[in-house]
N, C-alpha and C positions, 0 to 999 in steps of 0.2 A: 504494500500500500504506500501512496504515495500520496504528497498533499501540496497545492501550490495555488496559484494565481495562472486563472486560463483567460484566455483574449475570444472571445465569439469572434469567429470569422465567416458566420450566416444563420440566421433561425428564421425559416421560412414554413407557412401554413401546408401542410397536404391535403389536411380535409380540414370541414368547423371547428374542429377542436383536437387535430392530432397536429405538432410543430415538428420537424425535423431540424436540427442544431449541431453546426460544427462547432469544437473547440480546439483552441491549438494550445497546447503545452506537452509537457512530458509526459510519457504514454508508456513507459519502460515498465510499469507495476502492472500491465495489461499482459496477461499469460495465457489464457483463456479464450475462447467465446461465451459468455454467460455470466460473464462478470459485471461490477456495475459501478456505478459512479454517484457520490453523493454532494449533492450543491448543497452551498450557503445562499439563503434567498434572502437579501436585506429585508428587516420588520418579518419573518421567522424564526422562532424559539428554534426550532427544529430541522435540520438540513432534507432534503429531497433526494431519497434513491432514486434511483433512474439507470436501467438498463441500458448497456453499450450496446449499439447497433452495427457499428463497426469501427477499427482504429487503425491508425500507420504510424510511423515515424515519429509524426510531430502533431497530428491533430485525433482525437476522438469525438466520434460522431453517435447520437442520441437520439431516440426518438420519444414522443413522451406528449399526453395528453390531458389538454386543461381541464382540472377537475375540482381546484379549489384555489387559495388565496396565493399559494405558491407556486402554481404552474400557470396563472394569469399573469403572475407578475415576470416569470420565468420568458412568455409571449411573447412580452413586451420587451425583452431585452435586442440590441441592436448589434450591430457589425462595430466593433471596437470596444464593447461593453468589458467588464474584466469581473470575474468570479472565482470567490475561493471552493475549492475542488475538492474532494478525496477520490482519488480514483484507484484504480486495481481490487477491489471490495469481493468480495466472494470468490467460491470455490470454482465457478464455471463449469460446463461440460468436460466430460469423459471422450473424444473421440475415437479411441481404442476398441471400444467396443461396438463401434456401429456397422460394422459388417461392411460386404460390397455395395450395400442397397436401403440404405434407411431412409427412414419417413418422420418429415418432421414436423410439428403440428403447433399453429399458434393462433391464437384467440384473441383478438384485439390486441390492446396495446401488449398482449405477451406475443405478439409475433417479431418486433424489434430483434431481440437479441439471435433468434433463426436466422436473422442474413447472415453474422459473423458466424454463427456455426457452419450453417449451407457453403458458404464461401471457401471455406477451409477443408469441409470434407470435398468438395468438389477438387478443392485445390491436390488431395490426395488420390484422385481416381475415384471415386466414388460417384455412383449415377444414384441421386437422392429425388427424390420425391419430396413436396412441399402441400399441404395442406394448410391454405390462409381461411378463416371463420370470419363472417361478420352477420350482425344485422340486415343491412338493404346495400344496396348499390353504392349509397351516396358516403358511406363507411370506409369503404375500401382503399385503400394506400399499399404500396408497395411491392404490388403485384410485380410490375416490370423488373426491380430491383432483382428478384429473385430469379427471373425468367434470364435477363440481360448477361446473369452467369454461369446459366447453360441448367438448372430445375427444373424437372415439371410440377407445373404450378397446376393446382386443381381450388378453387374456391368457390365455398359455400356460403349461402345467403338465408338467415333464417325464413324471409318473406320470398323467397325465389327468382328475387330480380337479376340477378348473376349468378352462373355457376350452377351449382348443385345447390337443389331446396333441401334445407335445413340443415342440419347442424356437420360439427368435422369428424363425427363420428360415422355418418351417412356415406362420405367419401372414405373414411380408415375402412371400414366393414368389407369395402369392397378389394381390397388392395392386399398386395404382396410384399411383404419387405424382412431384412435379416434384423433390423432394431430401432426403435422409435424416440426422439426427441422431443417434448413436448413444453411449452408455457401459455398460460392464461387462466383464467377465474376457477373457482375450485371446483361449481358445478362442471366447466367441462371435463376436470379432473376426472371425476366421479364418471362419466360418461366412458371416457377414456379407457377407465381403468377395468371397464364390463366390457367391453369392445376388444382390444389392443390384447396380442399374442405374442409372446415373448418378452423379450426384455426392454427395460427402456427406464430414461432419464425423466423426472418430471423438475420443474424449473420454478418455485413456489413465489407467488407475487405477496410480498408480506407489509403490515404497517411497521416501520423501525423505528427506534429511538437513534443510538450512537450511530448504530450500520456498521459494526468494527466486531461486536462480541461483548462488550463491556456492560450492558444495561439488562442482556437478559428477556428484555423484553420482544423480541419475537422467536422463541423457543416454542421446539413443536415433537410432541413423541413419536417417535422410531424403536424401531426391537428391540436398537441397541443401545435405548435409554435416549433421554431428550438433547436434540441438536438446535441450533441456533441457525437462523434460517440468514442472516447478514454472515455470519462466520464458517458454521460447518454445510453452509448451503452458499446459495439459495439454490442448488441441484440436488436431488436424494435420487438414489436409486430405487424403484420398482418395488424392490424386493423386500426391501427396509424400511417403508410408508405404512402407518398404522391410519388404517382411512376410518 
């Protein structure tokens, strides 16, 4: 983990309320896909996790949607703005185990952190499969992202306006794959988890205090006794989730 002052060098709208956000500073504590990033939001008690969407060298990039005082004000920041950071935060995905053909599955704003994944196992040979979940039409973001590095992309629309009607469960059911990646809200968890064959990564979206390990407070039971979802997660495996 690492901690500094980043420079916005773009926060532009994709849909009504999803923002996509470059920041450029030090990115060295970025080891993972699935890791995440915690801002300081001036007039917040409390910093804002926010999942890495992808990183390089010098900048990491964010995706992340307005949902209360912090991510309004997050909106509004511009090209030159400067924010203190912590970045490199959680455990991130397991790549090792994803076999030649995994399928990765993301649910609103849990689908972010799947392009750094997709990207890297593509980068390894692997032909992945991408299930993106929304509501209607007018939700959707990031399709092309995934397509543009060679995914198939299947998505689902609860109302049937794109894609496959209803849920990303409706498009897993049907499909073949050697191991599954998965982030978004808990019910699709639960969907997921009566569906889905074999093994796989779930990616828990949690409310945080520090985002470090130190408060405790987003701790959650596992088999092998309670894990800290900022520290020993925010990925569990499969095997080890006490639903």
């Amino acid at each position: 983990m690492t901690q500094g002052i980043y420079t916005v060098l773009s926060n532009k709208a994709l849909t009504d309320s999803v923002y996509k956000m470059v920041l450029q500073g030090d990115t060295s504590a970025l080891t993972a896909p699935g890791q995440f990033v915690n801002l300081t939001v001036e007039g917040c008690y409390l910093r804002r996790p926010i999942s890495v969407f992808d990183w390089d060298e010098n900048t990491v990039t964010i995706i992340y949607k307005v949902v209360g005082e912090g991510t309004e004000k997050m909106a509004k920041w511009q090209e030159g703005y400067e924010c203190d950071v912590l970045v490199g935060l959680g455990n991130g995905f397991d790549m090792s185990k994803s076999g030649d053909a995994p399928v990765l599955i993301g649910g609103g704003v849990g689908i972010p952190p799947m392009f750094g994944l997709c990207k890297r196992l593509i980068a390894e040979g692997k032909k992945v499969k991408v299930i993106l979940g929304f509501n209607k039409e007018s939700e959707i973001f990031c399709k092309e992202d995934f397509e543009s590095i060679g995914a198939s992309v299947y998505v689902t629309t609860v109302d049937g306006s794109v894609g496959i009607k209803g849920f990303v469960t409706d498009a897993l059911k049907n499909m073949t794959y050697t191991y599954f990646y998965t982030c978004g809200p808990m019910p699709m968890f639960k969907a997921i988890e009566n569906t889905a064959v074999g093994g796989g990564q779930y990616s828990f979206e949690e409310r945080m205090g520090c985002g470090f390990g130190a408060c405790m407070g987003c701790s959650c039971k596992t088999k092998y006794g309670n894990k800290r979802i900022c520290k020993d997660g925010p990925v569990l495996e499969r095997e080890e989730i006490i639903w």
